[in-house]
N, CA and C atoms as an extended XYZ file, in Angstrom:
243
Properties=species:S:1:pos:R:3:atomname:S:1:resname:S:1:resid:I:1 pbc="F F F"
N        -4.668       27.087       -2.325 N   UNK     1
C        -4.084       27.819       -1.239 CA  UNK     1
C        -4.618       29.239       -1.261 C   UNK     1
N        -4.610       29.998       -0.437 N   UNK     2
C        -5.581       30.960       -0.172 CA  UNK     2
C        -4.429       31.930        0.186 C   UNK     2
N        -3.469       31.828        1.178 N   UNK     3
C        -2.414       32.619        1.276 CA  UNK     3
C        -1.348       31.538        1.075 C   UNK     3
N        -0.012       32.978        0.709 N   UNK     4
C         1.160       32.211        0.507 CA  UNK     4
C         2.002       32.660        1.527 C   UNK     4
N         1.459       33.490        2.769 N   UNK     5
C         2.146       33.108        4.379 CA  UNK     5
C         1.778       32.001        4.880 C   UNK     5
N         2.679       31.262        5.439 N   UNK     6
C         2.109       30.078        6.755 CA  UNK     6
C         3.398       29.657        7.008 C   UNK     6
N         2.478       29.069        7.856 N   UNK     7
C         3.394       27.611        8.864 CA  UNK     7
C         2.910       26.421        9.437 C   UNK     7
N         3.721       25.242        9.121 N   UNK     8
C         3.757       24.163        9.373 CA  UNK     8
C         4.354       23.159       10.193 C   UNK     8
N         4.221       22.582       11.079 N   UNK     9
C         5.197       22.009       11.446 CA  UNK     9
C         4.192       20.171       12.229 C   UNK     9
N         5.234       19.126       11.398 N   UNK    10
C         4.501       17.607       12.513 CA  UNK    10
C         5.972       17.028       12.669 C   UNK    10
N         5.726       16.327       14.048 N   UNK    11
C         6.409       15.548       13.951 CA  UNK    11
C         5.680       14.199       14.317 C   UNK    11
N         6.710       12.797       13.862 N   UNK    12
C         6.323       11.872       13.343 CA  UNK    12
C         7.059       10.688       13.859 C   UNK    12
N         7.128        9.676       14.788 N   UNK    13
C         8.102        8.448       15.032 CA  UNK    13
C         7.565        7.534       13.951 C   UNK    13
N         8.280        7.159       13.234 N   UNK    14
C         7.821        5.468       12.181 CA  UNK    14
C         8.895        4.630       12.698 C   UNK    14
N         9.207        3.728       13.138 N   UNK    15
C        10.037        2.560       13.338 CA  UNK    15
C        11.163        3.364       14.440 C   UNK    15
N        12.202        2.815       14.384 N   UNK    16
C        13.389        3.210       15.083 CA  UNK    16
C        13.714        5.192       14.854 C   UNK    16
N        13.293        5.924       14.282 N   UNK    17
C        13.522        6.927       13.505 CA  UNK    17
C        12.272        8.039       14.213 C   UNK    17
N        12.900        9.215       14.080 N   UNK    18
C        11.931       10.525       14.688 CA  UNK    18
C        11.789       11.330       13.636 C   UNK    18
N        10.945       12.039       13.315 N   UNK    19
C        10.982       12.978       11.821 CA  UNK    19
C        10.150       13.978       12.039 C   UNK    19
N        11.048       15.181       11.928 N   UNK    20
C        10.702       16.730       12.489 CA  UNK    20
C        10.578       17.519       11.028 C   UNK    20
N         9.462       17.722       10.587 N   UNK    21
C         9.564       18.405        9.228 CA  UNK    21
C         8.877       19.522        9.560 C   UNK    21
N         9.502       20.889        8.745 N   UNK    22
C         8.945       22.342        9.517 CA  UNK    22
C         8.967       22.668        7.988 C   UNK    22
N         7.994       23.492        7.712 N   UNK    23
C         7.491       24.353        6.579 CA  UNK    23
C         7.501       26.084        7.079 C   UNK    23
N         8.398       27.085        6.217 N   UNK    24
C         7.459       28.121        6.654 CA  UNK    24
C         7.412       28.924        5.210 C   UNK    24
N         6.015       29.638        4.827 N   UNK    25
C         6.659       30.293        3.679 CA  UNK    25
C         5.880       31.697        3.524 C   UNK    25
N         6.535       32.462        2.498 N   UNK    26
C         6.275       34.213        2.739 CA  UNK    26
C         6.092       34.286        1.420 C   UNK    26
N         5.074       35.427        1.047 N   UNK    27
C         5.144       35.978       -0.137 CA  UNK    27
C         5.841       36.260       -1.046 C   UNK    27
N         5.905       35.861       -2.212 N   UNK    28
C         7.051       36.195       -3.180 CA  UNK    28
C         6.895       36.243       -4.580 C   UNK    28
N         7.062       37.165       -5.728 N   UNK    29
C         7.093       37.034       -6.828 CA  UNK    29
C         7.710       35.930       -7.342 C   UNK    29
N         8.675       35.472       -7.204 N   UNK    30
C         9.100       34.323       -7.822 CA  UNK    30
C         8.974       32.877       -6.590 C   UNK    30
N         9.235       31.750       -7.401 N   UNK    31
C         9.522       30.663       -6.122 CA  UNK    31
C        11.053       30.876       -6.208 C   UNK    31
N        11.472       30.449       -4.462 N   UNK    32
C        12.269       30.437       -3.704 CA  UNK    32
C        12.454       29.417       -3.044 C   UNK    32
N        13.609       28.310       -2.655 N   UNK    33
C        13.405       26.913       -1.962 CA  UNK    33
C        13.962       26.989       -1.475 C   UNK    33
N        14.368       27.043        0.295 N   UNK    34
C        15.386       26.835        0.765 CA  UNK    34
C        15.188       25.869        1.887 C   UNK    34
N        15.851       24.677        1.217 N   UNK    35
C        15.987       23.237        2.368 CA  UNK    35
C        17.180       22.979        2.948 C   UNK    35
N        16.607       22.506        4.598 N   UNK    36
C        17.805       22.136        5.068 CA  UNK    36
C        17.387       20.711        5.859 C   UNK    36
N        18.501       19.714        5.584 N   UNK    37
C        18.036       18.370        5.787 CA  UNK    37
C        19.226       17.648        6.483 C   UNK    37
N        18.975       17.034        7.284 N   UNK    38
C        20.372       16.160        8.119 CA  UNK    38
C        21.519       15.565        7.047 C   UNK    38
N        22.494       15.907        7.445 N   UNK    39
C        23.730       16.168        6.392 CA  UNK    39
C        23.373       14.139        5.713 C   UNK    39
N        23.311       13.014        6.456 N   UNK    40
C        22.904       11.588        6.029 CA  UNK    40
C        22.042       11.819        4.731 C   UNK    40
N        21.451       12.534        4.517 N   UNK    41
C        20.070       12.569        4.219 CA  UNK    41
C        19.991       13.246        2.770 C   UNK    41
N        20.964       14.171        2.983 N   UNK    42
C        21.135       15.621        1.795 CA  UNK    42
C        20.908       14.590        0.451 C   UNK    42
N        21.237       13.896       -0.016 N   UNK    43
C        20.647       13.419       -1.232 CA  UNK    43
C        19.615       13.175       -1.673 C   UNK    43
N        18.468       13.369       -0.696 N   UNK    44
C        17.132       13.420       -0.763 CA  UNK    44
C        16.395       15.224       -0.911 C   UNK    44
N        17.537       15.947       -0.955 N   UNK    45
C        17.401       17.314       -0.914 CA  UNK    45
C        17.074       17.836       -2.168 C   UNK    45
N        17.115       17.070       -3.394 N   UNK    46
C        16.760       17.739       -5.243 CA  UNK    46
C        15.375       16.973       -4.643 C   UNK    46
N        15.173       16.165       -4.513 N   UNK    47
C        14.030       15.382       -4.965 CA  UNK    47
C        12.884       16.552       -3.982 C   UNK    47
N        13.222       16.369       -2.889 N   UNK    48
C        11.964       17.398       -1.681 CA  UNK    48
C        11.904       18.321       -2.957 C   UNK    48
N        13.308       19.485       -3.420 N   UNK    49
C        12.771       20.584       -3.924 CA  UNK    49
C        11.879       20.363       -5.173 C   UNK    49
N        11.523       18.768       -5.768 N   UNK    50
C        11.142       18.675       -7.505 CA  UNK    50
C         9.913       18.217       -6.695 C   UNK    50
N         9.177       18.047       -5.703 N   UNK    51
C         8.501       17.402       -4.939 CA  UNK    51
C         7.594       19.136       -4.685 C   UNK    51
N         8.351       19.830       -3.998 N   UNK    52
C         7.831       21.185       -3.732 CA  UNK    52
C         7.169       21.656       -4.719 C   UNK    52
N         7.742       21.784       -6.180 N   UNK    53
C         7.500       22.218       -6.993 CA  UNK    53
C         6.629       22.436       -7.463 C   UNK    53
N         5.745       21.119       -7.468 N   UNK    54
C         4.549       20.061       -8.122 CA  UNK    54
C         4.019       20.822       -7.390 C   UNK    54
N         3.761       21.357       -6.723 N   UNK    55
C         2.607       22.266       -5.886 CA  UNK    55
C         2.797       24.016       -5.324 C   UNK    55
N         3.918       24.169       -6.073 N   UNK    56
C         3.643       25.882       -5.332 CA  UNK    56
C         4.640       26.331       -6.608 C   UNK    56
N         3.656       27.469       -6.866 N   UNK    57
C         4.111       28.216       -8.135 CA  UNK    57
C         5.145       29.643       -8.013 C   UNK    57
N         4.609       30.262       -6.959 N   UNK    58
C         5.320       31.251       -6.226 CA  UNK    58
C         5.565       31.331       -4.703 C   UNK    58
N         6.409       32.030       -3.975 N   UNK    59
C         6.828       31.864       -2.634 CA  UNK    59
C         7.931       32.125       -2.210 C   UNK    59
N         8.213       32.607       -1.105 N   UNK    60
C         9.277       31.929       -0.939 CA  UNK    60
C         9.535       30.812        0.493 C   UNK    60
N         9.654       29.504        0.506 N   UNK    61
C         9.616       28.322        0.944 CA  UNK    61
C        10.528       28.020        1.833 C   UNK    61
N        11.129       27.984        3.103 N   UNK    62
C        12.140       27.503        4.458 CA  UNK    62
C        11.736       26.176        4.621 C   UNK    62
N        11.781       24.942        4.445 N   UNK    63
C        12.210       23.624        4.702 CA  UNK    63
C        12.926       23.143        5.265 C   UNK    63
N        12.367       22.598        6.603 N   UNK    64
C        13.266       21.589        7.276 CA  UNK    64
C        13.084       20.196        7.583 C   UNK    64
N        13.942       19.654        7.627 N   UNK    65
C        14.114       17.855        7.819 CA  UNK    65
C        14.293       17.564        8.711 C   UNK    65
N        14.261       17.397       10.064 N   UNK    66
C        15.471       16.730       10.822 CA  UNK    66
C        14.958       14.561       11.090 C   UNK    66
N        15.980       14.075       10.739 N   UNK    67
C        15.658       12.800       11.042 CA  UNK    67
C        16.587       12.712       12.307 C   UNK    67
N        16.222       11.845       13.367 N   UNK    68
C        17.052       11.344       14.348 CA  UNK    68
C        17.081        9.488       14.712 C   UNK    68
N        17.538        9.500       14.997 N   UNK    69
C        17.626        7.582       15.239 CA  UNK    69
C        17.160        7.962       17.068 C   UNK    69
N        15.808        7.237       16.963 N   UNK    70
C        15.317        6.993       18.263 CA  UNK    70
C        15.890        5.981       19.345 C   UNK    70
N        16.682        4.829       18.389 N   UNK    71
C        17.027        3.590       19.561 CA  UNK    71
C        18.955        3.174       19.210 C   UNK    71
N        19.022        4.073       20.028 N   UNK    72
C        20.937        4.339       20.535 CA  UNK    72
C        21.507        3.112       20.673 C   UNK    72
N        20.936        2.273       21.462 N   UNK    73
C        21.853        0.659       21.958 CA  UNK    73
C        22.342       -0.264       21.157 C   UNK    73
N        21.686        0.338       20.045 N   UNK    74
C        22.908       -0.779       18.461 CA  UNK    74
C        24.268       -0.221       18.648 C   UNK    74
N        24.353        1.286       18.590 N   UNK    75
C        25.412        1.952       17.771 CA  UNK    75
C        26.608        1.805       18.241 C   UNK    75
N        27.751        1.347       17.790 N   UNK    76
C        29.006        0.742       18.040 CA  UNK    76
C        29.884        2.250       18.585 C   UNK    76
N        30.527        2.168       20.054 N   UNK    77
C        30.989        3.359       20.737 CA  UNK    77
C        32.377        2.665       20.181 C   UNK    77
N        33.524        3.661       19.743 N   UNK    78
C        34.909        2.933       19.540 CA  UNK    78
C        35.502        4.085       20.671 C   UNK    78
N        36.362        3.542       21.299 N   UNK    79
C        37.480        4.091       22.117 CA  UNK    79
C        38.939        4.304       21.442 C   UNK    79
N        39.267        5.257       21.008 N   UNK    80
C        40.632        5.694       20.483 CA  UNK    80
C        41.811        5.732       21.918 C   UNK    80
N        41.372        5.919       22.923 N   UNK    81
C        42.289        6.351       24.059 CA  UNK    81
C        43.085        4.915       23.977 C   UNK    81
C-alpha cells in the first residue's frame, strides 16, 4: 500500500442477497477498526476485524456491511390488528 488514505466501495448481488461493503481509511499512528454491519450479521463483526488485521498494520479503518434480502415474496407478513 502506498497510502494509508482511501476509499473503497463494491457492491455485489450473489443469490437472493445484495452486499454493500464500503471501506474508508485515514492516517494513523496506531490501527483503529471501526465496523458497522447489519445488526443479523454482527457476529461476523470479530472475524472482519481479525480478517482486517492480516493486512493493515496502522490506520485508522471505517467499515461497512450492509446485507439486504433482494427477493421479499417469501417473507411471512403477520397482522396483529
Amino acid at each position: 500500500m502506498r497510502s494509508m488514505t482511501g476509499y473503497g466501495r463494491l457492491t455485489k448481488n450473489i443469490g437472493d442477497y445484495s452486499y454493500n461493503v464500503e471501506i474508508k481509511s485515514l492516517n494513523s499512528k496506531n490501527l483503529n477498526i471501526n465496523t458497522s454491519i447489519s445488526p443479523l450479521f454482527s457476529p461476523l463483526e470479530l472475524h472482519i476485524q481479525n480478517l482486517v488485521k492480516k493486512y493493515f498494520k496502522r490506520g485508522t479503518l471505517r467499515i461497512s456491511v450492509d446485507i439486504k434480502l433482494l427477493k421479499t415474496d417469501d417473507i411471512i407478513d403477520v397482522d396483529l390488528g
